[in-house]
NUZA-296764 format. One record per residue (C-alpha): x, y, z; residue number from 1. Coordinates in nm, 3 decimals. Layout:
<nodes>
NODE | c1 | c2 | c3 | num
NODE | X | Y | Z | NUM
...
</nodes>
This chain:
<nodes>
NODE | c1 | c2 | c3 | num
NODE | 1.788 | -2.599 | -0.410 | 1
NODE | 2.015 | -2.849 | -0.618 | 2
NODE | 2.217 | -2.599 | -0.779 | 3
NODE | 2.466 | -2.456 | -0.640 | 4
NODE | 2.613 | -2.168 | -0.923 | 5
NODE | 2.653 | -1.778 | -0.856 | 6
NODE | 2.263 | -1.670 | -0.786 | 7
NODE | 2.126 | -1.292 | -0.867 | 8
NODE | 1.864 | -1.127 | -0.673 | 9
NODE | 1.678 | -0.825 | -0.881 | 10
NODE | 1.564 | -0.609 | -0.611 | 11
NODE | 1.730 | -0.747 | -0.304 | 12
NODE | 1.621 | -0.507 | -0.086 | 13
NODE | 1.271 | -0.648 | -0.080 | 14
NODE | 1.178 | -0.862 | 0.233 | 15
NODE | 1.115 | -1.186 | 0.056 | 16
NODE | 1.347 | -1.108 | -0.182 | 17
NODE | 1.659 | -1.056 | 0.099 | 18
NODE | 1.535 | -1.380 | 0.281 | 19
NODE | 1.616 | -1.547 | -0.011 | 20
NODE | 1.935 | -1.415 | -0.050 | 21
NODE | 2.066 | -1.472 | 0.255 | 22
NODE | 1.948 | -1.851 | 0.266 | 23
NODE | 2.170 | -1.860 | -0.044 | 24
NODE | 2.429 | -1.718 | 0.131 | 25
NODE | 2.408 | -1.933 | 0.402 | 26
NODE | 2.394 | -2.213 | 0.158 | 27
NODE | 2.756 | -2.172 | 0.002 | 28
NODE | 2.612 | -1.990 | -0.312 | 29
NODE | 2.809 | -1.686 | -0.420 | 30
NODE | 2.514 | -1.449 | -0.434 | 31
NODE | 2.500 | -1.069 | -0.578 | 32
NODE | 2.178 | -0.832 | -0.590 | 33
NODE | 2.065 | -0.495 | -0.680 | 34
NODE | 1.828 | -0.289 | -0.566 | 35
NODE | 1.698 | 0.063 | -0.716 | 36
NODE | 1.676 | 0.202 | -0.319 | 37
NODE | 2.017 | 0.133 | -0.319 | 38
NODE | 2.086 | 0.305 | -0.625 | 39
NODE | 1.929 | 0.591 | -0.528 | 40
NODE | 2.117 | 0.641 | -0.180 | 41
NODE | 1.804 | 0.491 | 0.020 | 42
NODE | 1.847 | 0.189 | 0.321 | 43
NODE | 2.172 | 0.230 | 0.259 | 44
NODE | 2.258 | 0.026 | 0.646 | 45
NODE | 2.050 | -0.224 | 0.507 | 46
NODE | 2.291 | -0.267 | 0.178 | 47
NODE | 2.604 | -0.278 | 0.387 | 48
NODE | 2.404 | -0.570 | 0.632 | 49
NODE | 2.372 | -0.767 | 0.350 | 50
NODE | 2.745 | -0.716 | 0.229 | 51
NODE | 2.841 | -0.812 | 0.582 | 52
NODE | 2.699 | -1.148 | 0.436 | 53
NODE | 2.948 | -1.190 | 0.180 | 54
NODE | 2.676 | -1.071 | -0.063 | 55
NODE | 2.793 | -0.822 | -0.370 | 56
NODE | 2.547 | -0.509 | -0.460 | 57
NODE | 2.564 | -0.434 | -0.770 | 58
NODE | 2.379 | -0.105 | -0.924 | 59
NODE | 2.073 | -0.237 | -1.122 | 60
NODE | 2.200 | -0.206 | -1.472 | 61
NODE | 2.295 | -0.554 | -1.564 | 62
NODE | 2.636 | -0.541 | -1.505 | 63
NODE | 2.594 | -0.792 | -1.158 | 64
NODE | 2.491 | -1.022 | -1.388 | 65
NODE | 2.789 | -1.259 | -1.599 | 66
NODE | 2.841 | -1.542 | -1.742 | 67
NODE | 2.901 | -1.700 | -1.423 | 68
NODE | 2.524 | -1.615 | -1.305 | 69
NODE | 2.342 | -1.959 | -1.341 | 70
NODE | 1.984 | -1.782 | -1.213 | 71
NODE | 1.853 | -1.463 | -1.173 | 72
NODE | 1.575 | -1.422 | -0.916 | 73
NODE | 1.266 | -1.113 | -0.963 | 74
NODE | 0.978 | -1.065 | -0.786 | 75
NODE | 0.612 | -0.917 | -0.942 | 76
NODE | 0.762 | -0.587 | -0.889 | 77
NODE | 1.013 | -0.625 | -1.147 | 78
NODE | 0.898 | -0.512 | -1.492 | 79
NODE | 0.991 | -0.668 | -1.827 | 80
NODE | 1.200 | -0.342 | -1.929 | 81
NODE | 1.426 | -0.390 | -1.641 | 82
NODE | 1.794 | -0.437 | -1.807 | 83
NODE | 1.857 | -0.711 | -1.585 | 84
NODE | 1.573 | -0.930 | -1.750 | 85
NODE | 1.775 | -0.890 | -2.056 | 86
NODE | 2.132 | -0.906 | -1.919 | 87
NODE | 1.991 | -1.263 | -1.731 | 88
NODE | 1.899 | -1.326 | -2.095 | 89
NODE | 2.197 | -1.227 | -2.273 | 90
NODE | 2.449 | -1.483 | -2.087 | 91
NODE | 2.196 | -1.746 | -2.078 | 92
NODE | 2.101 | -1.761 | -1.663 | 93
NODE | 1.762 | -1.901 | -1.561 | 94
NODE | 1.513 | -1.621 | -1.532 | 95
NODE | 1.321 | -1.773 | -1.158 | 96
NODE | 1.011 | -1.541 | -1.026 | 97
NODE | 1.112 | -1.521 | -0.624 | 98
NODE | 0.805 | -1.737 | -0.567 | 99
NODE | 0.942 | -2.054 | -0.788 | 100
NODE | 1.282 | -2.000 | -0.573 | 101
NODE | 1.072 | -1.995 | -0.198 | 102
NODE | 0.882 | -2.327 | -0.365 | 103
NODE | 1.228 | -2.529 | -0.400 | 104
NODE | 1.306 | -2.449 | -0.008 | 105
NODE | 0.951 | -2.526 | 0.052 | 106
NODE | 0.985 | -2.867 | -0.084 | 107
NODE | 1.355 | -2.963 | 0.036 | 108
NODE | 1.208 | -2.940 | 0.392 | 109
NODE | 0.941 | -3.015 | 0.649 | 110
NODE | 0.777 | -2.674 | 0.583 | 111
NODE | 0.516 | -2.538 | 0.758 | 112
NODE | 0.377 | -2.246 | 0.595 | 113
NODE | 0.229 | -1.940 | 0.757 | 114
NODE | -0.023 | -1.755 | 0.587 | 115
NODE | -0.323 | -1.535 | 0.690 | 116
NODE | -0.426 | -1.130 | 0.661 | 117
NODE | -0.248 | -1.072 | 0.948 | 118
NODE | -0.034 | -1.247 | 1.226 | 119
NODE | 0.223 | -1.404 | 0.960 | 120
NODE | 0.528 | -1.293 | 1.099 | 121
NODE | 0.451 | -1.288 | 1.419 | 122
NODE | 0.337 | -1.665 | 1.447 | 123
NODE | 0.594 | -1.740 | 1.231 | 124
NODE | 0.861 | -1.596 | 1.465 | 125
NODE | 0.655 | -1.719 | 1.764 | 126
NODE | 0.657 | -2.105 | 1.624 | 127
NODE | 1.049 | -2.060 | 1.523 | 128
NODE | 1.145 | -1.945 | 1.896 | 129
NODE | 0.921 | -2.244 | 2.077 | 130
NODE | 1.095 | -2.456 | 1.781 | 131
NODE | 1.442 | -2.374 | 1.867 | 132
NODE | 1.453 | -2.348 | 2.204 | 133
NODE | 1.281 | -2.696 | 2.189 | 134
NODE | 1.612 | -2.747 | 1.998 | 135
NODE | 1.484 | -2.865 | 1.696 | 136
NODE | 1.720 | -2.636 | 1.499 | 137
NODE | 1.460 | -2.522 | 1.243 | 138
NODE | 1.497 | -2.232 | 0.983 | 139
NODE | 1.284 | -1.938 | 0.917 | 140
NODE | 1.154 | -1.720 | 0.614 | 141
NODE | 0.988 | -1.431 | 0.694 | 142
NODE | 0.868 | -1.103 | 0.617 | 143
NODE | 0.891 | -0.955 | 0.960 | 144
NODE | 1.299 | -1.005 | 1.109 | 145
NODE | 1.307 | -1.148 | 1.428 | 146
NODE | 1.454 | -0.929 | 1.690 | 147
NODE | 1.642 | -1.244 | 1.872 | 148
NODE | 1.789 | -1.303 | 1.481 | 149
NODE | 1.865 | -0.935 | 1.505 | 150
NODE | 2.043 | -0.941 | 1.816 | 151
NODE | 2.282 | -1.192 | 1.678 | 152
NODE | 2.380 | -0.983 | 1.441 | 153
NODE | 2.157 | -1.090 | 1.150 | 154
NODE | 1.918 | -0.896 | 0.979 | 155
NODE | 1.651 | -1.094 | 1.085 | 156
NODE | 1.412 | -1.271 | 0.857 | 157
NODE | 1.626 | -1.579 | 0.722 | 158
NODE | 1.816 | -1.865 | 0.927 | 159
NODE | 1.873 | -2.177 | 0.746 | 160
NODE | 1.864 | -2.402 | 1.064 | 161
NODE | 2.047 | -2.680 | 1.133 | 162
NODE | 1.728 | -2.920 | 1.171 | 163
NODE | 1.483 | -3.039 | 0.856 | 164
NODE | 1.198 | -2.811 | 0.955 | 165
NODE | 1.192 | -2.468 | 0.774 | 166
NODE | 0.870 | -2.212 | 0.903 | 167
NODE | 0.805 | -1.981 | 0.613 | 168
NODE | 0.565 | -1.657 | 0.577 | 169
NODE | 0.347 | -1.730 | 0.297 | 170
NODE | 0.240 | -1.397 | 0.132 | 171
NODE | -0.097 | -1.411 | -0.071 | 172
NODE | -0.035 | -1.048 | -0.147 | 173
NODE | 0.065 | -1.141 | -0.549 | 174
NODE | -0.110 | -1.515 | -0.553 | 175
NODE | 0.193 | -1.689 | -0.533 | 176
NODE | 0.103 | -1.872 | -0.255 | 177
NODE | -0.033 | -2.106 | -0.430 | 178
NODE | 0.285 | -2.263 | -0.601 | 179
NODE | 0.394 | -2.372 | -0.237 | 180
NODE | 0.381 | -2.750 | -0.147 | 181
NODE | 0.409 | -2.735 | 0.224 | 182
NODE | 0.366 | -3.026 | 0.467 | 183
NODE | 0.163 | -2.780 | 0.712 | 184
NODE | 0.019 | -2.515 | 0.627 | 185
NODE | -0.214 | -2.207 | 0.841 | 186
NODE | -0.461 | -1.970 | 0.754 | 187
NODE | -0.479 | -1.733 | 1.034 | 188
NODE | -0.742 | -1.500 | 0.899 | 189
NODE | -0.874 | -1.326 | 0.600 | 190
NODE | -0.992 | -0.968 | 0.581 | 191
NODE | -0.964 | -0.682 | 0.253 | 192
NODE | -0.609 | -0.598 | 0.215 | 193
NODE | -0.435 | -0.613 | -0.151 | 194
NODE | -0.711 | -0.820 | -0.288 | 195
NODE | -1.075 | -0.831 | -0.215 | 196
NODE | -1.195 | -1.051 | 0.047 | 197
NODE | -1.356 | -1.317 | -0.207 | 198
NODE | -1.013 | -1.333 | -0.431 | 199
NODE | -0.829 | -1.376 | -0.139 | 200
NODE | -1.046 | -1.688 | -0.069 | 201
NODE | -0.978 | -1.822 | -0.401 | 202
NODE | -0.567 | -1.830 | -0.308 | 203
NODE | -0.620 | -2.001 | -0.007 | 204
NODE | -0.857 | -2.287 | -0.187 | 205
NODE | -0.554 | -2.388 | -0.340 | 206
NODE | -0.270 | -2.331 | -0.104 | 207
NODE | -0.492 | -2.569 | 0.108 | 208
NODE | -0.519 | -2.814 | -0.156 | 209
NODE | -0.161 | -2.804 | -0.188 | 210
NODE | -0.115 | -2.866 | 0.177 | 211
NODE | -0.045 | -3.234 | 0.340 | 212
NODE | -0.192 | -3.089 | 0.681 | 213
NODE | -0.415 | -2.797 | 0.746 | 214
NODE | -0.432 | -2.585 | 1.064 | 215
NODE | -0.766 | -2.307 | 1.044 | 216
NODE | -0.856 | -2.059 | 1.291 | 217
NODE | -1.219 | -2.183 | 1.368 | 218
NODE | -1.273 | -1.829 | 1.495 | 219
NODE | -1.246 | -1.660 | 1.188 | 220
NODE | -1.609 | -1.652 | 1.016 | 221
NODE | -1.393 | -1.564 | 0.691 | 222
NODE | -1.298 | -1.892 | 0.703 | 223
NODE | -1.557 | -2.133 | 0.780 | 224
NODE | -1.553 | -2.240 | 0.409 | 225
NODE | -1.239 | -2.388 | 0.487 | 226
NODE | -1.298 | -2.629 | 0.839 | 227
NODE | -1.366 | -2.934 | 0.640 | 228
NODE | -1.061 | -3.193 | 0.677 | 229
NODE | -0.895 | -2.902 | 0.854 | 230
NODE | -0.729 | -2.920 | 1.221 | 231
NODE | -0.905 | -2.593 | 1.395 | 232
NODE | -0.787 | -2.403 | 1.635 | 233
NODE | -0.971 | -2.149 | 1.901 | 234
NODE | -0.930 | -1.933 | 2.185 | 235
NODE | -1.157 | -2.211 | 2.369 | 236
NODE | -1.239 | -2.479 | 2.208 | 237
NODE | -1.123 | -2.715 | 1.991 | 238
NODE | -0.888 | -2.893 | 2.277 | 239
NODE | -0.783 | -2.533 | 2.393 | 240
NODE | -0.922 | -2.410 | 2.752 | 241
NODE | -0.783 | -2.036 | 2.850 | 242
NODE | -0.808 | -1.896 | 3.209 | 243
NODE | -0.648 | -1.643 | 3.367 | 244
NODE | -0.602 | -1.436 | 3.098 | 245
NODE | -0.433 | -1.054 | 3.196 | 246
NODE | -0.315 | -0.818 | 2.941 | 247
NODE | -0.060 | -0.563 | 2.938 | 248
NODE | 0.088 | -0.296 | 2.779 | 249
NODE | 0.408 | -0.478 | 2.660 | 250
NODE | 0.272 | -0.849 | 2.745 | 251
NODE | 0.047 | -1.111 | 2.827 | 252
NODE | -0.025 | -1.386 | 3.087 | 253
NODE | -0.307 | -1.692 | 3.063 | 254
NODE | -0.330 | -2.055 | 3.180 | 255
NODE | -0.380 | -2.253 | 2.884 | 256
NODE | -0.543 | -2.619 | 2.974 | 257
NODE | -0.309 | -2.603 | 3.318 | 258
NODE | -0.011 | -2.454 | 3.198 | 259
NODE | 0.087 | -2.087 | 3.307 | 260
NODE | 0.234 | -1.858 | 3.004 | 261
NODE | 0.380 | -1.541 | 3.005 | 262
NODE | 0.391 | -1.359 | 2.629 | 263
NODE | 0.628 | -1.114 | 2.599 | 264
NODE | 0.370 | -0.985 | 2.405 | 265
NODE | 0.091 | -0.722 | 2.382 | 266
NODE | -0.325 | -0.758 | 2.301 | 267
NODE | -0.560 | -1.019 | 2.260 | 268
NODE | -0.457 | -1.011 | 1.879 | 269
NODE | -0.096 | -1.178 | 2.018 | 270
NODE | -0.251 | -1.437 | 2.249 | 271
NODE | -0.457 | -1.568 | 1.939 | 272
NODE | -0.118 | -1.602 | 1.709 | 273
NODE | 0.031 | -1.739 | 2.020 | 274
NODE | -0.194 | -2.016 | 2.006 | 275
NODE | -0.164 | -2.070 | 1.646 | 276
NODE | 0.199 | -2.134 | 1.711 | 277
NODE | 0.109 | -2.370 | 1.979 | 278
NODE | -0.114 | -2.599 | 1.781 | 279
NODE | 0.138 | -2.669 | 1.503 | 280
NODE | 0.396 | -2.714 | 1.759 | 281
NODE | 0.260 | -2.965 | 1.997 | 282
NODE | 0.208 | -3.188 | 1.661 | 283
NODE | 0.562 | -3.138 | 1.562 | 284
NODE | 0.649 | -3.307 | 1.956 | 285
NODE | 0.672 | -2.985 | 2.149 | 286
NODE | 0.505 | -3.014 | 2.496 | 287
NODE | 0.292 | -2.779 | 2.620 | 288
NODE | 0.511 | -2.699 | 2.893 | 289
NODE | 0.818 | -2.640 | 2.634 | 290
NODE | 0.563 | -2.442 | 2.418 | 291
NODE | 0.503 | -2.208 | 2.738 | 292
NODE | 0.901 | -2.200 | 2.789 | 293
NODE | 0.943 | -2.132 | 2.418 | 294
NODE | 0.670 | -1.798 | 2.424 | 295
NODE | 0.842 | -1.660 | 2.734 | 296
NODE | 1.149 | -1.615 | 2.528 | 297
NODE | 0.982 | -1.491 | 2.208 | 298
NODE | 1.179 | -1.177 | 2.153 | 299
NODE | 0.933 | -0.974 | 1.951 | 300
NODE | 0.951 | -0.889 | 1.563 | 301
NODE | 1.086 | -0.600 | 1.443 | 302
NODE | 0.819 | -0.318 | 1.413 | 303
NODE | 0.519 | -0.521 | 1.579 | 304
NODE | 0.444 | -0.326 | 1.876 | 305
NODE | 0.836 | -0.219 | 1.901 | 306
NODE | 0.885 | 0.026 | 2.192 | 307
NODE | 1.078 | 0.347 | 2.044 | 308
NODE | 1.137 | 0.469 | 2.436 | 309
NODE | 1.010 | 0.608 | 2.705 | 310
NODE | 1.044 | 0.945 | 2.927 | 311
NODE | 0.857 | 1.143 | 3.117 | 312
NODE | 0.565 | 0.909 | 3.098 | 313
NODE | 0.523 | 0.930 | 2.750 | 314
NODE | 0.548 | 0.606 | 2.574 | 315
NODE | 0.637 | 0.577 | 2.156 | 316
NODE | 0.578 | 0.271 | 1.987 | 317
NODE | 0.679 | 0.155 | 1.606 | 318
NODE | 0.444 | -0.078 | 1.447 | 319
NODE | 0.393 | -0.239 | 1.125 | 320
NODE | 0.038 | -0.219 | 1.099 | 321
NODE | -0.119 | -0.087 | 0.779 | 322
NODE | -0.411 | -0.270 | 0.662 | 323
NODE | -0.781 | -0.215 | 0.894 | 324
NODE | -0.759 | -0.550 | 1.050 | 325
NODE | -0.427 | -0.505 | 1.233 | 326
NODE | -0.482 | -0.129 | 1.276 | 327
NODE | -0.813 | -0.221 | 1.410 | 328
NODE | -0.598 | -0.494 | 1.605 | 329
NODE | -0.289 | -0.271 | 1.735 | 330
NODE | -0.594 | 0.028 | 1.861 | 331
NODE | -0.726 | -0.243 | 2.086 | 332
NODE | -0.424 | -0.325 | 2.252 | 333
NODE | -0.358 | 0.029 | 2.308 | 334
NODE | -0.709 | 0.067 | 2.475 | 335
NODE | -0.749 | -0.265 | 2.746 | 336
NODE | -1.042 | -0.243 | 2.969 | 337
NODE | -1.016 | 0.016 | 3.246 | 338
NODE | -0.718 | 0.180 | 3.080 | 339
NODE | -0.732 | 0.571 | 3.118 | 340
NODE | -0.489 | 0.692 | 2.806 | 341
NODE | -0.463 | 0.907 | 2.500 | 342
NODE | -0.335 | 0.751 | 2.202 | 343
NODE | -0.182 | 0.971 | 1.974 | 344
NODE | -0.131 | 0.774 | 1.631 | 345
NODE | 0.080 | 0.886 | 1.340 | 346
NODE | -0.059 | 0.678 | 1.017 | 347
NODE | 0.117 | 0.683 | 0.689 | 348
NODE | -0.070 | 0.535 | 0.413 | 349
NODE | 0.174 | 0.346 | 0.174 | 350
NODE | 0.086 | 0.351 | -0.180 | 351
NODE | -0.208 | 0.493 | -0.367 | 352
NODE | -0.329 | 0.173 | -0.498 | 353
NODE | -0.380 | 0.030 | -0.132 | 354
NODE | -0.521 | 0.383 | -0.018 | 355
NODE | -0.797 | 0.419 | -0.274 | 356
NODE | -0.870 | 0.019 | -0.219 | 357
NODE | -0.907 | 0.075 | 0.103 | 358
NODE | -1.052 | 0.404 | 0.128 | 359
NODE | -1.395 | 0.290 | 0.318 | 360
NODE | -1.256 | 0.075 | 0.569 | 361
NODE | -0.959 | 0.257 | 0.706 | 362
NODE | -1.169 | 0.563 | 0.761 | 363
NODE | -1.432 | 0.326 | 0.892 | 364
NODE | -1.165 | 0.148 | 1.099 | 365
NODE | -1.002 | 0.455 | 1.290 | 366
NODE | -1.367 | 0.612 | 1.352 | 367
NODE | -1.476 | 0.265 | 1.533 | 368
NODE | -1.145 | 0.215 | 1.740 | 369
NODE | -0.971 | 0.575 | 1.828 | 370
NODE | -1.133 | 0.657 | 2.142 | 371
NODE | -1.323 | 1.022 | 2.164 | 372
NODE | -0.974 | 1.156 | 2.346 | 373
NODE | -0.761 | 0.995 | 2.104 | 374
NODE | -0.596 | 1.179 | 1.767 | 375
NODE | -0.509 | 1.095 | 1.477 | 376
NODE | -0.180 | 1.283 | 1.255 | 377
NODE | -0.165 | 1.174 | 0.906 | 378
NODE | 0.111 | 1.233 | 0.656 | 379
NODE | 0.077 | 1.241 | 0.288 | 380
NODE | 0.072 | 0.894 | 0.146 | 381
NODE | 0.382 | 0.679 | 0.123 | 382
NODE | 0.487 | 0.698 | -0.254 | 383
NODE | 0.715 | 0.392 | -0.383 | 384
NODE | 0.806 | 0.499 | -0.723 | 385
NODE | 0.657 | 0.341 | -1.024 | 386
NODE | 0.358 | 0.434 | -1.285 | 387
NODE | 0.056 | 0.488 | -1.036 | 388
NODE | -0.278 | 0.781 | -1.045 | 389
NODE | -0.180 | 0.971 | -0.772 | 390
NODE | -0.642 | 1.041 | -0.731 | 391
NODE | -0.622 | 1.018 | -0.375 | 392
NODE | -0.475 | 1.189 | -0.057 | 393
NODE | -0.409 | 1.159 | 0.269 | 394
NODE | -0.608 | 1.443 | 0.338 | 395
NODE | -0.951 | 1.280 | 0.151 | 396
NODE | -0.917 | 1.008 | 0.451 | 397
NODE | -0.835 | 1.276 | 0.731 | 398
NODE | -1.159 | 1.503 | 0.621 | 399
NODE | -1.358 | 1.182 | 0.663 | 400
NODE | -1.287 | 1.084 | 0.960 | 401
NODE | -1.287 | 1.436 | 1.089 | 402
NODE | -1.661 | 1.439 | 0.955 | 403
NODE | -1.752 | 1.135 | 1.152 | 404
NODE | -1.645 | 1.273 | 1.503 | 405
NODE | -1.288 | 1.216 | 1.564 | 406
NODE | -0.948 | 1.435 | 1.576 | 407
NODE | -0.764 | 1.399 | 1.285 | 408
NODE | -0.475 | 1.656 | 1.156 | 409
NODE | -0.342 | 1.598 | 0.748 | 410
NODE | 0.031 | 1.706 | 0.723 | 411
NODE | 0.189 | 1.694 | 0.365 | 412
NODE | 0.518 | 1.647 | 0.469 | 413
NODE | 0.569 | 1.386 | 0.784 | 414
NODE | 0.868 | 1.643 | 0.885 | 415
NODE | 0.580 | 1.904 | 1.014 | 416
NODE | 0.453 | 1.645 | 1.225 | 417
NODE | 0.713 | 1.691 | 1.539 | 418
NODE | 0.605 | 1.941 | 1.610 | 419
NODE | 0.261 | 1.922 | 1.629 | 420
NODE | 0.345 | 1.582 | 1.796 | 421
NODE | 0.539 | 1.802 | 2.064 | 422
NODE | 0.337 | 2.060 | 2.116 | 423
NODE | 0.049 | 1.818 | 2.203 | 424
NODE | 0.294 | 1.511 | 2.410 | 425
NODE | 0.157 | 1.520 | 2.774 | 426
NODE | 0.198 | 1.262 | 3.047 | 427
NODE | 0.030 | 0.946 | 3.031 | 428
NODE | 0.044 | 0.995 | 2.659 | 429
NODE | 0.133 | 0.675 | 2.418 | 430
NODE | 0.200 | 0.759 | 2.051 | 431
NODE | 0.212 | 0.496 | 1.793 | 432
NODE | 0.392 | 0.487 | 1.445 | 433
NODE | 0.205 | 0.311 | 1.223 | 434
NODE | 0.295 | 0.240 | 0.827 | 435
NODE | 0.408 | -0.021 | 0.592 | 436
NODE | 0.687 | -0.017 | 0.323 | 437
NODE | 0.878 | 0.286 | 0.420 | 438
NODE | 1.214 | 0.174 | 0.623 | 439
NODE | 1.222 | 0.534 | 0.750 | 440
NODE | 0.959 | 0.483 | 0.905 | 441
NODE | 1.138 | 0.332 | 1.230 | 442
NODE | 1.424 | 0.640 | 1.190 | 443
NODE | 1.093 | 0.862 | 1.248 | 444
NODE | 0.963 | 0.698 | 1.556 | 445
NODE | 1.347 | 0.710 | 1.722 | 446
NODE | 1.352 | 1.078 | 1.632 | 447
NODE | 0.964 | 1.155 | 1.752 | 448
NODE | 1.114 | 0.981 | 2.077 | 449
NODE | 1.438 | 1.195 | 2.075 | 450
NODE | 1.215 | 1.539 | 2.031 | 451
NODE | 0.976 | 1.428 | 2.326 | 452
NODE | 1.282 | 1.344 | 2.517 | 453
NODE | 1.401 | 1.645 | 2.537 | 454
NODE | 1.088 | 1.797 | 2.626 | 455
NODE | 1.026 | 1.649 | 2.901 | 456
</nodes>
């Protein structure tokens, strides 16, 4: 964070990637990116967001980068061939992996880091909002953008803060969590995603050895290994006591040890990230009473249980989910005790690699948690770009789960799915968009909304 030259980002359109860039920005830097999405015509409104910043795209050719550019910033997605690698080289700029950049913030603040399966952004914007309306004027880097953040006119995943307490996402997704130095850190969970179970284990020995405090979800069995020295956390125990606990479609209410809170939040899933966000907080001088106030405000993240609209009784929801813990998560939300509903859920897979990784589970995953009544569309799998075996299809996972007893329907282009979404919508209905890595994905979910709008 001690220099204070002209700054490149290499694929600025990536989440931790734009964070980055924009606490630059916010920093004083001057600060230019590229991006091949933006290149290529694609999330174009989030290009022109980011120039709204006072931060200058550049096509991704090199020629952003001059002899003014001190450091050049690339994430593991950037390969060696990339003609910025050598134009970074050319005028002599530091070459910085994103993660080395994130590990300088880390360390120039009281950080407490976020990490976990699943839950990261949302306990990271839950801990931020109880934070700042505490007024501690902390900062945020995230994955998910905070919808408050949003409504100010921000994109959403990076404030700097006026205070000395910055709340971070840490990704495990490329084991670069382990460079961070945090003064708190969390493990949420652990479950199969990008890695294996047992290598994703292995990160989080050493991002808790790099940790001066560590907060563990004691109700995790994943991590048991890792309760030793740690502070835990539960839904009752461990100093925590919930009563009252109701559960909505949109939110949640419970008494926690005496004090009434309202989540603006759906699920049991939420209620457990709320009170990760509540542990950390009442040792960083919240009370419980301005934790409560703080959750009541919490604004939501951006595609976590998002609400697309509403007519005619038929509810759409966007969500992020896209690994079989939050899928499995998100499903149980939709289905509450005593709840008489069919959930219609459109799933796009996002990359081969994940899909064939996680073959077993996600079938596995929608057979346990989609209800008999329930059905299940499925689009061809989310394709990135880049050298991949295209072995596997959407359709492999829909036969399978067909097989094993529920309604599933394979479309190869998500276009066709209106109107089978349409021709099905019916009263009491809730459909859910579900995906990762596609920004489109949200433009879909307005538009499946707009077609059942005028249905009805």
């Amino acid at each position: 964070m001690g220099t204070t030259g002209k700054i490149h980002f290499t694929g600025i359109g990536g989440s931790g990637m734009s964070a980055l860039s924009q606490m630059a920005a916010m920093a004083g830097r001057g600060v230019t990116g590229s991006d091949r999405d933006f290149d290529n015509g694609k999330n174009l409104v989030f290009k022109e967001a980011l120039e709204r910043l006072g931060i200058k795209i550049f096509r991704q050719d090199g020629s952003g980068i001059d002899a003014a550019t001190e450091e050049v910033v690339v994430s593991t997605a950037i390969e060696e061939a990339n003609p910025e690698i050598s134009a970074a080289k050319s005028v002599g700029a530091r070459l910085l992996h994103r993660s080395e950049l994130l590990a300088s913030y880390v360390d120039g603040y009281k950080t407490v880091a976020v990490g976990g399966t699943s839950g990261k952004s949302t306990v990271v914007g839950m801990l931020f909002t109880i934070l700042e309306e505490a007024g501690f004027g902390p900062g945020v880097i995230t994955g998910g953008p905070l919808v408050a953040l949003r409504e100010r006119g921000l994109i959403g995943n990076a404030w700097r803060g006026t205070g000395g307490i910055l709340v971070i996402e840490a990704d495990e997704s490329d084991g670069t969590i382990a460079k961070y130095h945090p003064t708190a850190g969390l493990i949420l969970n652990i479950s199969k995603d990008h890695k294996d179970v047992e290598e994703i284990k292995a990160i989080f020995r050493q991002f808790a050895k790099n940790v001066k405090k560590l907060y563990v979800n004691a109700d995790d069995p994943e991590l048991a290994g890792f309760r030793d020295g740690a502070e835990l956390f539960g839904k009752n125990d461990f100093g925590f006591k919930i009563e009252n606990l109701r559960l909505g479609m949109f939110n949640s209410s419970f008494r926690l040890n005496g004090v009434d809170f309202i989540l603006p939040a759906p699920g049991l899933y939420n209620i457990e990230n709320a009170l990760a966000a509540v542990r950390v907080a009442l040792d960083l001088g919240v009370t419980l009473a301005g934790c409560a106030g703080g959750l009541k405000k919490f604004r939501g993240i951006h595609r976590r249980f998002e609400l697309a609209g509403e007519a005619g009784g038929i509810t759409v929801v966007d969500d992020y989910a896209h690994n079989p813990a939050k899928i499995s998560a998100v499903l149980g939300a939709l289905h509450p005790p005593k709840a008489d509903r069919r959930v219609i859920v459109i799933y796009q897979p996002h990359g081969y690699s994940p899909t064939r990784h996680l073959r077993r589970e996600l079938a596995a995953t929608f057979v346990k948690d989609l209800a008999a009544r329930d059905i299940l569309l499925m689009p061809e799998i989310y394709y990135a770009g880049g050298t991949v075996a295209r072995d596997i299809s959407s359709k492999d996972l829909v036969e399978e789960i067909s097989a094993r007893g529920r309604t599933a329907f394979y479309f190869k282009q998500r276009g066709e799915i209106l109107g089978k979404a349409i021709e099905l919508a019916a009263p009491g209905d809730i459909f859910i968009v579900m995906g990762a890595r596609d920004w489109t994905l949200s433009d879909f979910a307005k538009e499946l909304f707009a077609e059942i709008k005028k249905k009805v």
